[in-house]
C-alpha positions in Angstrom: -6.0 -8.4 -4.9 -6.8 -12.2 -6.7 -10.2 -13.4 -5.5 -10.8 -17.0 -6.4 -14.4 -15.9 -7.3 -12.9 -13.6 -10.4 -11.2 -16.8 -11.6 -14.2 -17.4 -14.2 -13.8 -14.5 -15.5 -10.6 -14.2 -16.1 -10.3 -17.5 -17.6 -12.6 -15.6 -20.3 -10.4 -12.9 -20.7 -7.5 -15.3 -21.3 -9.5 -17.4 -23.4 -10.2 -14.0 -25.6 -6.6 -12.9 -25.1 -5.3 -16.3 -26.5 -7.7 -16.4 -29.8 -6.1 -13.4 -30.6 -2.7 -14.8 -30.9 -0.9 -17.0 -33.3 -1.7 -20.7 -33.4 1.7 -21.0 -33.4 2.2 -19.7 -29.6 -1.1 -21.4 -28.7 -0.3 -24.8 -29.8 3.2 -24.2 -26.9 -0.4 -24.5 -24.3 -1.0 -28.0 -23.1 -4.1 -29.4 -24.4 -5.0 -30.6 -21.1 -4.6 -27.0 -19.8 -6.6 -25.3 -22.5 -9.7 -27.5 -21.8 -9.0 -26.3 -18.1 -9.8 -22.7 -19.5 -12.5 -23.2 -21.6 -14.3 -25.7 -18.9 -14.0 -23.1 -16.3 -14.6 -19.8 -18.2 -18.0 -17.6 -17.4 -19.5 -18.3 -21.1 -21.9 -14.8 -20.2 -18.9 -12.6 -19.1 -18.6 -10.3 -21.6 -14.7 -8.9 -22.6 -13.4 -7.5 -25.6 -9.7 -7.1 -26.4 -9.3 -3.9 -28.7 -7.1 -4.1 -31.4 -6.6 -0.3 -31.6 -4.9 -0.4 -27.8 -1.6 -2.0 -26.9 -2.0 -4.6 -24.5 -0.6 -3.0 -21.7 -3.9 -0.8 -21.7 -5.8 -3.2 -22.0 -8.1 -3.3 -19.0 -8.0 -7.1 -17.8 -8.1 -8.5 -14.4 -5.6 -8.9 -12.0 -6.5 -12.9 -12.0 -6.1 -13.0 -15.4 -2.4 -11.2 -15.7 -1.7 -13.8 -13.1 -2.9 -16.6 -15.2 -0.9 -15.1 -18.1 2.1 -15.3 -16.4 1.8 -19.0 -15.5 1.7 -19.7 -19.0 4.4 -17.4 -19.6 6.4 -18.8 -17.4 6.1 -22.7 -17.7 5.1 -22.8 -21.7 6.4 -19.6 -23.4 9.7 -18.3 -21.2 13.2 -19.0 -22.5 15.1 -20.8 -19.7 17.2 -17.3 -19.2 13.7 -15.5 -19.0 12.4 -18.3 -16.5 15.3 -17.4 -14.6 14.9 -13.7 -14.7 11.2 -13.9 -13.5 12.0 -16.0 -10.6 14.6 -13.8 -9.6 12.6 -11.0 -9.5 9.6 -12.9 -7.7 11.7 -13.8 -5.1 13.1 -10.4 -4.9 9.3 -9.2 -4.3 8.8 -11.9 -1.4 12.1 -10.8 0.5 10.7 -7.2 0.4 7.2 -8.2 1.5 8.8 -10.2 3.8 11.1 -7.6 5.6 7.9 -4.8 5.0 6.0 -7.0 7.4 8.9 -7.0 9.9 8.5 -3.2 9.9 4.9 -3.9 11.4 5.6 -6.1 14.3 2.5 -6.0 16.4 4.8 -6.9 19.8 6.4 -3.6 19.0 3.1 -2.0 18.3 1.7 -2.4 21.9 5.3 -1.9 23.4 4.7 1.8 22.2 1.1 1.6 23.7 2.9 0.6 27.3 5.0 4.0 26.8 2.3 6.2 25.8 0.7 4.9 28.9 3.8 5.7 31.3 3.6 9.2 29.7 0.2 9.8 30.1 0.4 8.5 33.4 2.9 11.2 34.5 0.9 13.7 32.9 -1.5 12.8 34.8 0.7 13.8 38.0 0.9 16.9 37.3 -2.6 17.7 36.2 -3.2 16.8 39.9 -4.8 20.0 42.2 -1.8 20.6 44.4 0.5 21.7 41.6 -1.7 24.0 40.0 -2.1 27.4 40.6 -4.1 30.2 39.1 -2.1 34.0 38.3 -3.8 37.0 38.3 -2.1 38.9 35.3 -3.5 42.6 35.7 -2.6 44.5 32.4 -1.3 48.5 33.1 -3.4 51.1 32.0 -1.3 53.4 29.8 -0.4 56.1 32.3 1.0 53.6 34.4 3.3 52.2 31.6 4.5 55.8 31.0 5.3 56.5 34.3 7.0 52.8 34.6 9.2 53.5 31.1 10.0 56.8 32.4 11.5 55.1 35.9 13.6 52.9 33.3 15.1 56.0 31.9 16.1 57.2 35.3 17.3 54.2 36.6 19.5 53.5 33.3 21.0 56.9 33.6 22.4 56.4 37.2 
């Protein structure tokens, strides 16, 4: 999740990120927006890229891959990558959109309103008058012989 408080930070890490790229991408940066970086970057947070790792291991804030794809999109991006990104961000907010629809709290409490009707007529017939208690005696063994032996007979008429 983005938290405006990590946005120091993460002006750092781009800050780093960006020093270790060619001038000649650097100089596609605004002026006026690099000053914004190094203005508001947290001089004491400490990050090191690695040059050993590929980037996409790189462990870097979520702020800061946002802040990467601003500039990405609106300095770096061909028009037909521009248009691909876009597409696919607007794709993300139709889904998020629709998975929030699967949440509607109105429907939410309308189950609660049924759990209640059924729990009511539980309830019902929890009630003293419809339940009753039965004995169940087990047989002793003779008795079952003498009961399986009676099948026998009856079976055989």
């Amino acid at each position: 999740m983005i938290k405006v408080e990590n946005y120091p930070n993460a002006f750092k890490e781009v800050y780093v990120i960006l020093n270790h790229m060619s001038e000649e991408e650097v100089n596609l940066i605004p002026q006026n927006f690099m000053d914004m970086i190094k203005n508001n970057m947290d001089d004491e947070y400490e990050f090191e890229l690695y040059d050993d790792m590929p980037f996409e291991d790189q462990v870097i804030l979520q702020e800061t891959k946002a802040i990467l794809a601003y500039i990405f999109m609106n300095f770096w991006g061909t028009e037909e990558q521009k248009t691909k990104i876009k597409a696919k961000f607007e794709q993300d907010l139709i889904e998020a959109e629709e998975a929030k629809g699967k949440y509607n709290p109105d429907e939410l409490f309308a189950n609660k309103k049924k759990m209640t009707k059924i729990e009511e007529n539980v309830d019902s017939l929890n009630t003293e008058e419809n339940v009753q208690l039965v004995k169940y005696e087990k047989k002793n063994i003779f008795e079952r012989i003498i009961d399986s032996i009676k099948k026998i007979f009856k079976n055989k008429k």
